[in-house]
C-alpha positions, -999 to 999 in steps of 0.1 A, spaced: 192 -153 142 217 -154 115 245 -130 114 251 -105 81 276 -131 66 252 -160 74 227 -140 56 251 -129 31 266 -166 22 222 -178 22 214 -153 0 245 -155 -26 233 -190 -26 197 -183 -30 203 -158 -60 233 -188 -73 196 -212 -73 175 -185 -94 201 -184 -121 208 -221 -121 170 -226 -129 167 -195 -153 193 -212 -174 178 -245 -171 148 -229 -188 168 -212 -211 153 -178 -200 174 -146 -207 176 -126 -173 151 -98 -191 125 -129 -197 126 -136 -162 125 -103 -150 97 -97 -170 78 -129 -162 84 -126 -124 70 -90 -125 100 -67 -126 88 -45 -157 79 -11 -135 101 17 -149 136 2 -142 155 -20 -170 139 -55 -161 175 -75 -175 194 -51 -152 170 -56 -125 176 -91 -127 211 -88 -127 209 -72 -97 192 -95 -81 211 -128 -94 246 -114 -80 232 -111 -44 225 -67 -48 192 -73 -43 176 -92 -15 149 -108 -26 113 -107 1 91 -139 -1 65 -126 -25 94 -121 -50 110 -155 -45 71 -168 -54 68 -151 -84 102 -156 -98 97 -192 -88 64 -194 -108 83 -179 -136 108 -205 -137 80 -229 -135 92 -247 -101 79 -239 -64 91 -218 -39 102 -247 -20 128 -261 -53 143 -228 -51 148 -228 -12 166 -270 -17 185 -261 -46 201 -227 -22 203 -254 4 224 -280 -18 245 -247 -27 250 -239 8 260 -274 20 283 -272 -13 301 -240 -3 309 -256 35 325 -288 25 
C-alpha cells in the first residue's frame, strides 16, 4: 500500500498529466469540465480547477471520462503521470 505522500506525490502527478493533455488540445478547464461530465450544479472551470491542482481526487470512472474528453485512453493519462513521477525522483 502506498502511504498519504506516495498517494499525494501520484496524484499531484496524475492531475500535472490532465492539464498537460487539456492544453495540448487547447481546451479551457471549463471545456473539459464540461466534456468530462462535471456540469451538475457546481461551476464546471472551478470544478476543474480543483481537480488539476490535486483538491480533488479523481475515482476511475472520472479518469475515463476526462480521458475520453481529451481524446486519449485511460492508460496515456496513467504513462504520462508515470513519466511525471519518474521526473519528480531524479
Amino acid at each position: 500500500n502506498m502511504t498519504k505522500q506516495e498517494k499525494d506525490t501520484y496524484l499531484r502527478c496524475l492531475v500535472y498529466a490532465v492539464k498537460v493533455y487539456r492544453l495540448r488540445r487547447g481546451m479551457t478547464q471549463e471545456q473539459l469540465a464540461i466534456s468530462s461530465g462535471y456540469v451538475d450544479g457546481v461551476a464546471p472551470r472551478s470544478t476543474m480547477s480543483k481537480i488539476e491542482r490535486g483538491k480533488i481526487d479523481l475515482t476511475q470512472s472520472k479518469i475515463k471520462d476526462i480521458s475520453e474528453a481529451l481524446g486519449i485512453t485511460p492508460i496515456d493519462l496513467m504513462l504520462e503521470a508515470e513519466r511525471q513521477l519518474n521526473n519528480d525522483h531524479k
